[in-house]
C-alpha positions as a Markdown table, in Angstrom:
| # | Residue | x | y | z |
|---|---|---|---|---|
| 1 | Unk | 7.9 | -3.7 | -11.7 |
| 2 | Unk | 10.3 | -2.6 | -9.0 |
| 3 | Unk | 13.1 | -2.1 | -11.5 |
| 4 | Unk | 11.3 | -0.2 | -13.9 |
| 5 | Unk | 8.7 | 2.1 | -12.2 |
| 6 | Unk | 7.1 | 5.1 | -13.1 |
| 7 | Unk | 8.2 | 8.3 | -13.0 |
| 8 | Unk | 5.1 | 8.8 | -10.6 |
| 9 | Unk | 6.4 | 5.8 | -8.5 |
| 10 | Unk | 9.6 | 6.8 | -8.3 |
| 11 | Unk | 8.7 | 10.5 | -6.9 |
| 12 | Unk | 5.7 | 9.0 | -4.6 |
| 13 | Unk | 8.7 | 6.4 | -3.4 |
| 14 | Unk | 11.1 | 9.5 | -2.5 |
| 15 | Unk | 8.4 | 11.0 | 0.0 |
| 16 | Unk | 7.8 | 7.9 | 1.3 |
| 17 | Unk | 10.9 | 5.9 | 2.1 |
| 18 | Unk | 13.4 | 5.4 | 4.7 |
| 19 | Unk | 10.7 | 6.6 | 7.0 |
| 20 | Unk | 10.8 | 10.2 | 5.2 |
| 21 | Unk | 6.7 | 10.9 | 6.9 |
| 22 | Unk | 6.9 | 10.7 | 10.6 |
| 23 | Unk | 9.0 | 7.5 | 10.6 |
| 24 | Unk | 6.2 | 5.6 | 9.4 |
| 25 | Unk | 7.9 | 2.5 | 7.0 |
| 26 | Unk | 6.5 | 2.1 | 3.5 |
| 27 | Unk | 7.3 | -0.4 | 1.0 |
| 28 | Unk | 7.0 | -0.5 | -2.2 |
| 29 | Unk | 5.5 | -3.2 | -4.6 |
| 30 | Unk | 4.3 | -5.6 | -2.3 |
| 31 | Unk | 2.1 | -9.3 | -2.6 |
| 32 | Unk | -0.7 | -9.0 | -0.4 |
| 33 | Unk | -2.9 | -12.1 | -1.0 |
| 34 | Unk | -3.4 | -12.6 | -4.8 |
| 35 | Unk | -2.4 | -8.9 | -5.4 |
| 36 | Unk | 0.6 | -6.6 | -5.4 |
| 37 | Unk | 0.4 | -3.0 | -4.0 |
| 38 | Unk | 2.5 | 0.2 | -5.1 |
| 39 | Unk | 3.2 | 0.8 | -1.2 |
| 40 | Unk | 1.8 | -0.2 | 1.5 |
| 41 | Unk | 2.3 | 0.7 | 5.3 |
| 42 | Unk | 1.5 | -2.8 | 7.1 |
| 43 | Unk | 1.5 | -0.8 | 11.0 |
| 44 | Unk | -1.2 | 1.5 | 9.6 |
| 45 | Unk | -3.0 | -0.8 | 7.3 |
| 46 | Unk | -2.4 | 1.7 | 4.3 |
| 47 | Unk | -1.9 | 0.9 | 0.7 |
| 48 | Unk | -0.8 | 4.0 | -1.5 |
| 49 | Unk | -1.4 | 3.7 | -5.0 |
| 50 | Unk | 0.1 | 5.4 | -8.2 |
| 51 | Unk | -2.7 | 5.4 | -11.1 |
| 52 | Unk | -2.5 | 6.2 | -14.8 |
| 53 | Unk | -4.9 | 6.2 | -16.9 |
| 54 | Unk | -5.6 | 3.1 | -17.8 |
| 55 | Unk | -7.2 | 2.7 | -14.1 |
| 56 | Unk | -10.2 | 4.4 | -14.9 |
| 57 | Unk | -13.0 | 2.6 | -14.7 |
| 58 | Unk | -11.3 | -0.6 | -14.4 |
| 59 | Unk | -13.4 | -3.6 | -12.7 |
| 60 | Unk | -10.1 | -5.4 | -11.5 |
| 61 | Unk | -9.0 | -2.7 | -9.5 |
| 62 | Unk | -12.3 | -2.6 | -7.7 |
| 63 | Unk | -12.7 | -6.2 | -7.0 |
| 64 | Unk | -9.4 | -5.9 | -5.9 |
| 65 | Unk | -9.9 | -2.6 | -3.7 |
| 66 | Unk | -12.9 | -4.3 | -2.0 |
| 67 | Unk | -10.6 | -7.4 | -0.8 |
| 68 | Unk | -8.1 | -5.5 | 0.3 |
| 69 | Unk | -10.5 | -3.3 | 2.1 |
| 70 | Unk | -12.1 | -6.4 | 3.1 |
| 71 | Unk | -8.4 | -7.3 | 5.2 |
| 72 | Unk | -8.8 | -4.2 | 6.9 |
| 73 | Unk | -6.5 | -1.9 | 4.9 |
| 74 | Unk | -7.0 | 1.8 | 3.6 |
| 75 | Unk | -6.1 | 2.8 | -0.3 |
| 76 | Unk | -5.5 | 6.1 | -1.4 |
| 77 | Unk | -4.9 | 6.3 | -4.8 |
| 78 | Unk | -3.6 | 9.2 | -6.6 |
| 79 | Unk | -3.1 | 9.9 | -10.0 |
| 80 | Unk | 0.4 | 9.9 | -12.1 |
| 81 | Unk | -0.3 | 13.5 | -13.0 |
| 82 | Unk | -0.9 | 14.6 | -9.2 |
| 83 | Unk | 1.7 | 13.2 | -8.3 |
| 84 | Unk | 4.0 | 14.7 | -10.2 |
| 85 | Unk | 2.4 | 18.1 | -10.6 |
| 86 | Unk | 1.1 | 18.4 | -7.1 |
| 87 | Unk | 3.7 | 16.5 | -4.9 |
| 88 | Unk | 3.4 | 18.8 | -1.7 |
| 89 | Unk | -0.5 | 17.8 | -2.0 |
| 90 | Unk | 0.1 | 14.5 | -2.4 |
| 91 | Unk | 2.9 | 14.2 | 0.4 |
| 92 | Unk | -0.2 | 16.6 | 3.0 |
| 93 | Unk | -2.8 | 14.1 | 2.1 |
| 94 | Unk | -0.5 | 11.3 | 2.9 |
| 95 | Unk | 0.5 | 12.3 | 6.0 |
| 96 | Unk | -3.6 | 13.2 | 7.1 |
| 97 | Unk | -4.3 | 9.7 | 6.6 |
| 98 | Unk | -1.6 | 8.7 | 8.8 |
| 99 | Unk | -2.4 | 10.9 | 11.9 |
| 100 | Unk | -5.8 | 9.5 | 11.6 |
| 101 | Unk | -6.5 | 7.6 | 14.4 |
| 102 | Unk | -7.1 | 4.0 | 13.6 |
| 103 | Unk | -10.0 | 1.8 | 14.1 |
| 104 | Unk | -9.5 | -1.7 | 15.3 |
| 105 | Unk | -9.3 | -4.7 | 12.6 |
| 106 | Unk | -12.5 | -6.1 | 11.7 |
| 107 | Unk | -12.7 | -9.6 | 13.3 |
| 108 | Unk | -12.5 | -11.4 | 9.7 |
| 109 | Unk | -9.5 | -9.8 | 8.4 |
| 110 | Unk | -6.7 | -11.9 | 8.2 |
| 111 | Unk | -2.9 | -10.5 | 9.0 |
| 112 | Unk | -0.5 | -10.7 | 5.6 |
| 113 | Unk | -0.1 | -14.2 | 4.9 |
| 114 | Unk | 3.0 | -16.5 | 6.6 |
| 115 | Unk | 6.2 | -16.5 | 4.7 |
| 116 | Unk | 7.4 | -19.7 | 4.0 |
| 117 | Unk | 11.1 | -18.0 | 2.9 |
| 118 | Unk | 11.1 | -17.5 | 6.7 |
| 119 | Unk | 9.7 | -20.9 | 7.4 |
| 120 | Unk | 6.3 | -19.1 | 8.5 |
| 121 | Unk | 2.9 | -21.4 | 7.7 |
| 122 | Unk | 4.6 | -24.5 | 7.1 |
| 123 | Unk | 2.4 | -26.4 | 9.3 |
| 124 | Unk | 4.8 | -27.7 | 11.6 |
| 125 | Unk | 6.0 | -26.4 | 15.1 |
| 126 | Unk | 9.9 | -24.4 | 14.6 |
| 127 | Unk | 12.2 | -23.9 | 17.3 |
């Protein structure tokens, strides 16, 4: 996905990386538990999504909005056509969110799970 995106992904990726809204890091195409997100913003807990239209009404993307609610992150999703039509919107709505002030994880949320690439969650101590 990463090397083919969207026209939509590619302009929401241009307001949002190298720290382009109030140095806040995004990144893009991410696995969060069985799921990967457009973007997501791990210090704020806020997952940015690029829909078309085969979104609507779909029953995956609610069972998966719901667990990743249920982790303690926020979605915003925003359609292809906004996003290309309405960019300034998009990029104001974006950056509301992230002066929102944040409320604390709920207790069962887990963080993003270990990496073993970085030898995270192999069950052993590491010095």
């Amino acid at each position: 996905m990463r090397s083919n995106p969207t026209e939509a992904e590619r302009k929401l990726w241009s307001i949002l990386r190298d720290k382009r809204l109030a140095e806040h890091k995004f990144k893009r195409q991410q696995v969060i538990g069985a799921f990967i997100v457009d973007f997501v913003n791990f210090e704020q807990r806020l997952i940015i999504e690029a829909d078309g239209s085969q979104h609507i009404g779909n029953e995956h993307d609610v069972r998966r909005s719901a667990w990743l609610e249920g982790e303690g992150f926020r979605i915003l999703r925003f359609w292809n056509d906004d996003i290309l039509a309405r960019t300034a919107q998009v990029a104001d709505a974006i950056w509301h969110v992230l002066g929102e002030v944040q409320p604390p994880l709920p207790p069962t949320a887990s963080r993003v799970p270990p990496s073993p690439a970085r030898g995270e969650g192999l069950g052993g101590a590491r010095a």
